[in-house]
NUFI-461382 format. One record per residue (C-alpha): residue in three letters; z, y, x. Coordinates in steps of 0.5 Angstrom, whole numbers, plus 2048, in hexadecimal, padded with zeros to 3 digits. Example, Ala and Ser with C-alpha at 12.3 -4.5 7.8 and 13.67 -1.06 7.14 Angstrom:
2
Ala8107F7819 Ser80E7FE81B 
//
This chain:
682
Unk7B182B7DE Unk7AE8297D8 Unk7B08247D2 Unk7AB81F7D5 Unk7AE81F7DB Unk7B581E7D8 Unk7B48197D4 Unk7B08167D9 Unk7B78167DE Unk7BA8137D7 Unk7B680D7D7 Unk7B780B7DE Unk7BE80B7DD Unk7BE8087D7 Unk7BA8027DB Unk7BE8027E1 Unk7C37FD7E0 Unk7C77FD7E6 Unk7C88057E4 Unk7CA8027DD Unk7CF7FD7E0 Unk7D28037E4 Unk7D38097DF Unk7D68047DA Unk7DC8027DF Unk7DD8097E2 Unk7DD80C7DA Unk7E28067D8 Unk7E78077DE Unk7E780F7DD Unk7E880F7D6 Unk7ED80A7D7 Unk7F080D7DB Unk7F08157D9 Unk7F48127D3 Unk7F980E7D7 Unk7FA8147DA Unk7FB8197D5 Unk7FF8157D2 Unk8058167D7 Unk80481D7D7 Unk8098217D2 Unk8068247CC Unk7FE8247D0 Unk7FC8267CA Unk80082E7CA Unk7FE82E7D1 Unk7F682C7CF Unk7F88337CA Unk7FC8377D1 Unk7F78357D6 Unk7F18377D0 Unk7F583E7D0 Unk7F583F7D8 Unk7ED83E7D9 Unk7EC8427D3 Unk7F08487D5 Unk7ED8487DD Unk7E68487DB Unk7E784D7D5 Unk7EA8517DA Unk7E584E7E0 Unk7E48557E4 Unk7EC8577E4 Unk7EE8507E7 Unk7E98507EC Unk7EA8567EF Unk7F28547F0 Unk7F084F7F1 Unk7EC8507F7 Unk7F18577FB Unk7F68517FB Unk7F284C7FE Unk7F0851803 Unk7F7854803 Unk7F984C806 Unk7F484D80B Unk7ED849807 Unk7E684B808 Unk7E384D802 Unk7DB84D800 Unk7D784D7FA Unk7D284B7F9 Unk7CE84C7F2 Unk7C98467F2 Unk7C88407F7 Unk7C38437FB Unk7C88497FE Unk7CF8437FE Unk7CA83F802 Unk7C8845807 Unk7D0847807 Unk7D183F80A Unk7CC83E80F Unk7CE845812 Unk7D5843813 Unk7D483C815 Unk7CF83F81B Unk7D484681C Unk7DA84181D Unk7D783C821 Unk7D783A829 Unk7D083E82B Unk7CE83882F Unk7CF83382A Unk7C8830829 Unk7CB82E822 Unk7D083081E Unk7D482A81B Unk7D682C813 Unk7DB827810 Unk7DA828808 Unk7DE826802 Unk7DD8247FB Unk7DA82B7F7 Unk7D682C7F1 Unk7D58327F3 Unk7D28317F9 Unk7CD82C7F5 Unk7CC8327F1 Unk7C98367F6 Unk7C68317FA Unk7CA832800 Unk7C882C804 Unk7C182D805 Unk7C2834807 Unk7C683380C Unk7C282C80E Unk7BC83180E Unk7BE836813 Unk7BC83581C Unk7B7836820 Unk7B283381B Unk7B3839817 Unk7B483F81D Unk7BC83F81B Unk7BF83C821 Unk7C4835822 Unk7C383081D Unk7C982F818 Unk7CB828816 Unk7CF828810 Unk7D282180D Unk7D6820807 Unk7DC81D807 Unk7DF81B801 Unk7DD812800 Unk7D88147FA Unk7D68197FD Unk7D4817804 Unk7D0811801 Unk7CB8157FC Unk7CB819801 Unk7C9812806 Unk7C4811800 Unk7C1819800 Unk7C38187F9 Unk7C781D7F4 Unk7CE81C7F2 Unk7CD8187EB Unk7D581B7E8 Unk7D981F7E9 Unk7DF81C7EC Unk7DB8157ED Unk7D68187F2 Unk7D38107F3 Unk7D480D7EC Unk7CE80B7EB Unk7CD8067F2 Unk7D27FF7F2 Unk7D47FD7F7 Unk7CE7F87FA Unk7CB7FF7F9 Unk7CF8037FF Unk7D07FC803 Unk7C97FC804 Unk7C9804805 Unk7CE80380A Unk7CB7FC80E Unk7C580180E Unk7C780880F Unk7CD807814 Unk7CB800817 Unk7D17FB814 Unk7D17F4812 Unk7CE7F380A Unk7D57F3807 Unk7D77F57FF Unk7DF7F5800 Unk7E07FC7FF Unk7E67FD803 Unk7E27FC809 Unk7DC800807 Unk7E2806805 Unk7E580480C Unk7DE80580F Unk7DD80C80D Unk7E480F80F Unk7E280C816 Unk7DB810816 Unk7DE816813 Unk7E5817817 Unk7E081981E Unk7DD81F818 Unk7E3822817 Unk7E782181D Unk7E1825820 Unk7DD82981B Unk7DC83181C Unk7DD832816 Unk7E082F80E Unk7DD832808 Unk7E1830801 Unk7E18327FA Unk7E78357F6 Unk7EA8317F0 Unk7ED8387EE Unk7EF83F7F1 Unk7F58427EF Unk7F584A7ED Unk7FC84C7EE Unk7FD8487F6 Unk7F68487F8 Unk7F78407F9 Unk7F283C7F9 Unk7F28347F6 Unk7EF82D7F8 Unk7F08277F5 Unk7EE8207F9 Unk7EF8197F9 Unk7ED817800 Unk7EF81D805 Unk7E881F806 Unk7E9826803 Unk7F0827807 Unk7EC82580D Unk7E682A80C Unk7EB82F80A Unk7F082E810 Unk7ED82B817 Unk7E7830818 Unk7E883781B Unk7E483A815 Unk7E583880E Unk7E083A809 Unk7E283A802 Unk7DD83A7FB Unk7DF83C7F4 Unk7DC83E7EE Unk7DF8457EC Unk7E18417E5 Unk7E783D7E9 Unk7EB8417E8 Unk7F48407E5 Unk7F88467E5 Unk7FE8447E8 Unk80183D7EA Unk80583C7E4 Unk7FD83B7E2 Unk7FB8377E7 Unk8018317E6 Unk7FF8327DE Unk7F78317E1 Unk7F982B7E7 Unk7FD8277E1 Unk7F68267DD Unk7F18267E2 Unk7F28207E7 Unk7F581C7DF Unk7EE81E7DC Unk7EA81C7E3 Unk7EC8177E6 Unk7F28147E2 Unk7F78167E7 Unk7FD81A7E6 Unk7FC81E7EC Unk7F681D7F1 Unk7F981A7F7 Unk7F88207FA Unk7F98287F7 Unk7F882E7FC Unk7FA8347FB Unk7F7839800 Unk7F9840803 Unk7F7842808 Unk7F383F80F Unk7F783B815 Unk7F883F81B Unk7F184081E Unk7EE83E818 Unk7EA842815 Unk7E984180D Unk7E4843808 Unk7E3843802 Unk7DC8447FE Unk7DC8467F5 Unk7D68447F3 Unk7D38467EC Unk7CC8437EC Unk7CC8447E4 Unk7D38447E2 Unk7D384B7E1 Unk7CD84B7DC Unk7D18457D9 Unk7D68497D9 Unk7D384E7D3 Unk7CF8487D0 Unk7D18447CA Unk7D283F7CF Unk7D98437D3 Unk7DE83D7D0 Unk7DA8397D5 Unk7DE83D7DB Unk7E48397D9 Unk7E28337DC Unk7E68307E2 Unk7E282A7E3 Unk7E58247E1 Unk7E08207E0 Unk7E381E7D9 Unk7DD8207D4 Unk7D881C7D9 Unk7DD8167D8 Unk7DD8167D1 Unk7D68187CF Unk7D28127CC Unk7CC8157CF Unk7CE8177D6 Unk7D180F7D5 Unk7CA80C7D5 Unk7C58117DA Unk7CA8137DF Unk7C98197E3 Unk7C38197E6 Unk7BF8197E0 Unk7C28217DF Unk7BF8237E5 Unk7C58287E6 Unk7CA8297EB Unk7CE8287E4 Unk7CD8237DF Unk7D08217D9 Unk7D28257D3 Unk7D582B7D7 Unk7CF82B7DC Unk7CB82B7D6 Unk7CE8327D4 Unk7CF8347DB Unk7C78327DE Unk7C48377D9 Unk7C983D7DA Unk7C983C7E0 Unk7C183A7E3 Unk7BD83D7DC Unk7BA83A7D7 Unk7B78347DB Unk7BD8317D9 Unk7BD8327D2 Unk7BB82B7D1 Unk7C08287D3 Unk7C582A7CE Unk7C18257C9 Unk7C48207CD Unk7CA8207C9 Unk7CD81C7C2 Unk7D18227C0 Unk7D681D7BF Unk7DC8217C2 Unk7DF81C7C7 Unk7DE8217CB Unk7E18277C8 Unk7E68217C7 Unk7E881F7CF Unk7E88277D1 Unk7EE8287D4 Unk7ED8307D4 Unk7EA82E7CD Unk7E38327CD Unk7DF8307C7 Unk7D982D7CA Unk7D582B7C4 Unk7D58337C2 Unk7D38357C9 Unk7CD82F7C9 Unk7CA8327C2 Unk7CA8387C4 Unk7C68357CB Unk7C18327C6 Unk7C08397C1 Unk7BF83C7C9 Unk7C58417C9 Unk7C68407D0 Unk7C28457D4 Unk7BD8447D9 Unk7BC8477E1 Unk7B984D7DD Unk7BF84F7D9 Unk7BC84D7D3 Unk7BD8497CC Unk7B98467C7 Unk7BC8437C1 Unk7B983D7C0 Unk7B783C7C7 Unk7B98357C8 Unk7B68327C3 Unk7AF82E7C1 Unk7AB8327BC Unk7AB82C7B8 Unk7B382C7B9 Unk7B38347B6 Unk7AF8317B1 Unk7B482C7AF Unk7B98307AF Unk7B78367AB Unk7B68317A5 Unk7BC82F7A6 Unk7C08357A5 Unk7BC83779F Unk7BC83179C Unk7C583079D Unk7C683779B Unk7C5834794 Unk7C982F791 Unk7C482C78C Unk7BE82D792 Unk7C3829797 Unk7C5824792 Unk7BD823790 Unk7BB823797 Unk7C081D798 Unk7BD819794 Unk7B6819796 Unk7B881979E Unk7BC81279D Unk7B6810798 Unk7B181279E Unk7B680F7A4 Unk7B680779F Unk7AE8087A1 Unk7AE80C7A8 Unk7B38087AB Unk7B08017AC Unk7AA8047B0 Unk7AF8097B4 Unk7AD8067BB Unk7A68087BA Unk7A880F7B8 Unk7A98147BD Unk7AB81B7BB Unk7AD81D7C3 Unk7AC8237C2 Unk7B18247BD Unk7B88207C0 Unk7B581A7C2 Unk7B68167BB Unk7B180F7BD Unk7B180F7C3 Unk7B880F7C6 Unk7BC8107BE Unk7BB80B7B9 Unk7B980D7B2 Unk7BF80A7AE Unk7BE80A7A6 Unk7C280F7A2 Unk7C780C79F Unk7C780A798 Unk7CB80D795 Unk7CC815796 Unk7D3818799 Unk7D481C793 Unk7D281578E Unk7D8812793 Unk7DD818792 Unk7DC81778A Unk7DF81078B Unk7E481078F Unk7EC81178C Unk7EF815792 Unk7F6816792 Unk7F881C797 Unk80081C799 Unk80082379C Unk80782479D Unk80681E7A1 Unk8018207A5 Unk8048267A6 Unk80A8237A8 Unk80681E7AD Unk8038247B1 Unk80A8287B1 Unk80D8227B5 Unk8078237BA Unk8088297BC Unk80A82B7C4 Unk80D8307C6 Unk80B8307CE Unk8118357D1 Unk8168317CD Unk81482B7D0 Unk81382E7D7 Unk81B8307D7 Unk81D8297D4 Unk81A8277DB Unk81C82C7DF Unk82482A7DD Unk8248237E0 Unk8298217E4 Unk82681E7EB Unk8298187E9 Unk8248187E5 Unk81E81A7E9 Unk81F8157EF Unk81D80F7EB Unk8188137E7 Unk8158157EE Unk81680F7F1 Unk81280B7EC Unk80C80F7EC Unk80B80F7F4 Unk80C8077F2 Unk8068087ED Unk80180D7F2 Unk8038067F8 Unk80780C7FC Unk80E8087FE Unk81580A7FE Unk81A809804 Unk82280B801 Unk82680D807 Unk82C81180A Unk82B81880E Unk830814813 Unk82B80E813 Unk824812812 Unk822813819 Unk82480B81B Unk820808814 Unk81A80D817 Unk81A80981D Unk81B80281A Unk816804816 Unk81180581B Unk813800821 Unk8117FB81B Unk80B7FF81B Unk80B7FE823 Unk809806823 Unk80C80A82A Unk808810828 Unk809814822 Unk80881C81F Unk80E81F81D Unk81082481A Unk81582981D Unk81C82981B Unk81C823816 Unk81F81D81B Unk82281C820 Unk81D81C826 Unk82281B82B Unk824814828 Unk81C812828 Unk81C813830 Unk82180F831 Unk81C80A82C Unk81780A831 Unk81380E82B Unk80F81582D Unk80E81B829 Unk809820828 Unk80A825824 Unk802827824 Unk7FC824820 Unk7FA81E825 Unk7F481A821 Unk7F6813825 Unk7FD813822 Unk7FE80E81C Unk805811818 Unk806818817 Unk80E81A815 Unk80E821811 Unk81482380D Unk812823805 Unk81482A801 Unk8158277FB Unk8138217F7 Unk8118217F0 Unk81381C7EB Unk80E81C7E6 Unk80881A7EC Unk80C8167F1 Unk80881D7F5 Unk80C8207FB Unk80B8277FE Unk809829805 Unk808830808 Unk80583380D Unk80B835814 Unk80C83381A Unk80A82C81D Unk80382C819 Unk806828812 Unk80082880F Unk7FC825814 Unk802821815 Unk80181E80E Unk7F981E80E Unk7F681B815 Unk7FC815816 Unk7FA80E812 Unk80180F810 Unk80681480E Unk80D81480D Unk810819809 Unk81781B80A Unk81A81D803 Unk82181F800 Unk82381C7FA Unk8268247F8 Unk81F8267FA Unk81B8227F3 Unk8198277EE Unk8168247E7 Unk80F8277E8 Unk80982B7EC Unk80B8317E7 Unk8128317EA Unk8108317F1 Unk80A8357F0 Unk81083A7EF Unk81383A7F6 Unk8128407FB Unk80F83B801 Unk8098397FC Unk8088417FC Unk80A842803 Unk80683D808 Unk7FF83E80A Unk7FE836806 Unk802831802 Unk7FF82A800 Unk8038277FA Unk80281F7FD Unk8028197F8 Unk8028137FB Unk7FC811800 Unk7F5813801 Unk7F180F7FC Unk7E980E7F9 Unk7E780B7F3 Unk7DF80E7F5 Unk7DC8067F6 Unk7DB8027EF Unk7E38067ED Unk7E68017F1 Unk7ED8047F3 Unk7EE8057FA Unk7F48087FF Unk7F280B805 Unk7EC80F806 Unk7EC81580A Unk7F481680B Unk7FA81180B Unk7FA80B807 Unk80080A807 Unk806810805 Unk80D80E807 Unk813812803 Unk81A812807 Unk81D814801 Unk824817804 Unk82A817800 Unk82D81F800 Unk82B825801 Unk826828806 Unk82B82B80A Unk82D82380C Unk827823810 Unk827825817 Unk82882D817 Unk82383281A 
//
């Protein structure tokens, strides 16, 4: 890739009026929402700082928590492979994917969900590749399962962000797509769009071969491995097929899991607005006949690793830099030609795929709005100017200092530094660039410097202003209050423990309206109840539902009473059953979230594969966040835990918020006064 084909994608996204309409709503509602729910977060600021301190200490000391980490994956019974670049991950999956299949099949049916990583190694049309036509036996189908995703991958498109895979379509663009693709009437309402993809979908992952997903973190200390989803397409990926694959960069790495909860409270803020995504997994080890595999990919990270560029390790793909980037705002992500986009993708581009990507590190105002919306904090206007001096080292482990720019642009800039190291040179040179500027800049449309920065063609040549900072500065009669200021940024000072413990003091009697609120505001519902009266609220609840078949959990409600109902009870995952009953382990007041744990009955399918989920809940069990829960020994002891927070839900189609996707689209708490012993006994 060149400059002229970058700028040549630049101008057609700037002349692409639908992409415009929609980078401009997708912008408004993230940023909006970032700062909405930021802003309910305790002292997020010192927990900016915390989580800066965590990433900078794994990745420092990289190679000493990948080992731990990988002998307590395997110690939980998770394959491990790595692979040092994308061919070598690609290998390693075909294999397993033919290796853990029926020889007969003709094709192996792979469900997939959303993963950048797998975008970054082209993992889709490798597999695609593969059958008789290239002598390597069956044919593998690969569909991607997430909304967005599914419908670039409809499009044979590249997703356009981050989160949003699909933020550059509206929604006539995907009714068309699907009257096209799937067969169904022209329609734009996009319930119906999203309902149509999860009847499509539901037959991929009842009968796929295999599931692959990405990892959002790894834990060193546990082995554990974190993904976090909204629609449950991941929790199906990951929980339905007999082999699991899983790809992570060796980067997505936390030290423990008081690290992970600090990660998980910013990630879901800074990415989609929520406090928690809808659903957060924390996986162990694999299912009974289950085999689970784990691929750590390198693919440049450890030539990042060494290079000036290394802060750029810290990224926990949020997507908020690309929301606040006026640049990505306008072009969007096709126009990088990258599996990332935005201003991170612009460091991480050229550090991890070589100098061909250099350029895109020009398209950046270096104005700090994404250093600014970092949750991790990592300094990105530093980290794209060392792109554009070619600090980032290419496929051949080499670096040319001033590999990124033009020859003009080398030009310039070696005036410059001469010329500002001198106070008198730097104030002369003011005077004749604002006298040069009053004359350039009438014709500034029909003068061009391309190979500079774009000043002409895609910058205006503003006139200086007429007056020197310096002659300003002189003018002005400034009166600075410094105890005043020292006394304003002391009273803004955080001490995140202290705040931690003045949480963890409150009283239940606090946290059940705080719980109950915010399962309110994520469209879960609460049902208050008595233990003596919980298994006959059940039963009323699904007569008014006219439901007789239910999978429930065992040793929660009082089976016999649902017998003499006329309500049959499985305690097996069943795809036709519409409610699955499981017990909640606790419930978090800040999220209005409730934890399921893998046990007997199949909880977790109990809460995934049902349109609706009800949960049984204990007023005593309601803890005051995903710190404090993270704390429990079942977390550490079951093979997967997912902390739930309310129902399934997409915002993939014109960010139009809708509940139920792939899992239940509606969560029913019975919140139950008294303590876990009330409910019915082991």
């Amino acid at each position: 890739m060149n400059r002229a084909e970058f700028r040549e994608r630049i101008r057609t996204s700037l002349a692409n009026p639908t992409l415009q309409i929609a980078l401009d709503a997708n912008a408004e509602r993230r940023v909006n929402g970032r700062a909405s729910a930021l802003a309910s977060l305790p002292n997020w600021q010192a927990r900016r700082q915390q989580a800066h301190a965590i990433r900078a200490e794994v990745i420092e000391h990289l190679e000493e928590y990948l080992e731990q980490f990988i002998s307590k994956a395997k110690e939980n019974g998770i394959i491990l492979h790595r692979a040092k670049d994308a061919a070598e991950a690609i290998k390693t999956i075909i294999e397993i994917v033919k290796d853990s299949t029926q020889r007969e099949k003709e094709e192996v049916l792979v469900a997939k969900s959303k993963s950048m990583v797998t975008e970054e190694i082209n993992l889709n049309h490798a597999l695609e590749a593969e059958g008789p036509s290239t002598g390597s036996g069956r044919r593998i189908r690969i569909v991607e399962t997430d909304l967005g995703e599914y419908i670039v991958q409809l499009r044979g498109e590249r997703p356009s962000h981050i989160i949003t895979p699909a933020v550059h379509l509206r929604r006539n663009d995907v009714g068309k797509l699907f009257h096209e693709k799937l067969g169904i009437p022209y329609t734009e309402d996009i319930p119906t769009l999203t309902d149509t993809a999860r009847k499509v979908l539901r037959d991929v992952f009842l009968t796929a071969d295999v599931g692959i997903s990405g990892v959002n973190f790894g834990v060193a200390e546990t082995g554990t491995i974190c993904i976090v989803s909204n629609e449950g397409n991941a929790r199906m990926v990951t929980t339905l097929p007999s082999v699991h694959i899983a790809l992570m960069g060796m980067e997505r790495l936390v030290r423990n899991l008081d690290d992970l909860g600090i990660m998980l409270s910013l990630l879901a803020r800074s990415a989609t607005g929520q406090k928690l995504s809808a659903y957060t997994q924390l996986i162990h080890s694999p299912f009974p006949d289950q085999q689970r595999h784990l691929i750590l990919l390198d693919n440049g990270r450890s030539r990042l690793h060494t290079s000036p560029l290394k802060e750029a390790l810290y990224c926990i793909r949020c997507g908020a830099c690309l929301n606040a980037c006026p640049v990505f705002r306008e072009i969007g992500g096709h126009a990088y030609h990258s599996p990332y986009s935005g201003p991170i993708g612009s460091v991480i581009s050229a550090g991890f795929f070589g100098s061909d990507f250099v350029p895109l590190a020009q398209a950046s105002s270096l104005c700090g709005a994404c250093k600014e919306a970092c949750p991790v904090d990592i300094d990105l206007p530093k980290l794209l100017t060392r792109v554009r001096t070619g600090q980032s080292e290419t496929k051949e482990e080499k670096r040319q200092e001033g590999g990124g720019l033009s020859t003009l642009g080398k030009f310039f800039l070696r005036t410059y530094s001469r010329v500002a190291r001198n106070p008198r040179r730097f104030a002369v040179s003011q005077r004749f660039a604002s006298l040069g500027t009053r004359l350039v800049s009438p014709f500034s449309d029909y003068i061009h410097l391309p190979a500079f920065t774009g000043w002409g063609y895609s910058k205006d040549l503003p006139r200086f202003a007429g007056k020197t900072f310096r002659d300003r500065f002189a003018e002005l009669q400034v009166e600075t209050d410094t105890s005043r200021q020292v006394d304003r940024y002391t009273d803004k000072q955080v001490n995140i423990e202290e705040d931690s413990g003045k949480q963890i003091s409150r009283e239940t009697s606090e946290l059940v309206p705080l719980f109950i609120q915010e399962l309110t505001k994520v469209s879960g519902n609460i049902i208050r109840t008595d233990p003596n009266e919980l298994t006959n609220q059940v039963i009323d609840f699904l007569k008014a539902r006219e439901m007789d078949r239910i999978h429930l959990e065992p040793n929660v409600l009082d089976e016999a009473a649902f017998a003499k109902a006329g309500i049959s009870v499985s305690h097996a995952p069943d795809a036709a059953l519409r409610v699955g009953v499981t017990k909640a382990i606790c419930g978090l007041a800040d999220t209005g979230s409730v934890l399921i744990a893998d046990g007997g009955g199949y909880p977790l399918q109990a809460s995934l594969l049902p349109e609706i989920h009800i949960a049984v809940l204990c007023m005593s069990d309601i803890l005051p966040s995903l710190s404090d829960a993270l704390t429990l020994p079942i977390v550490r002891a079951s093979r997967s835990a997912v902390v739930i927070t309310g129902p399934s839900r997409t915002g993939d189609i014109e960010m139009s918020h809708t509940i139920g996707v792939h899992g239940p689209g509606e969560v029913h708490v019975f919140l139950v006064h008294g303590t876990a012993s009330t409910l019915v006994d082991d």
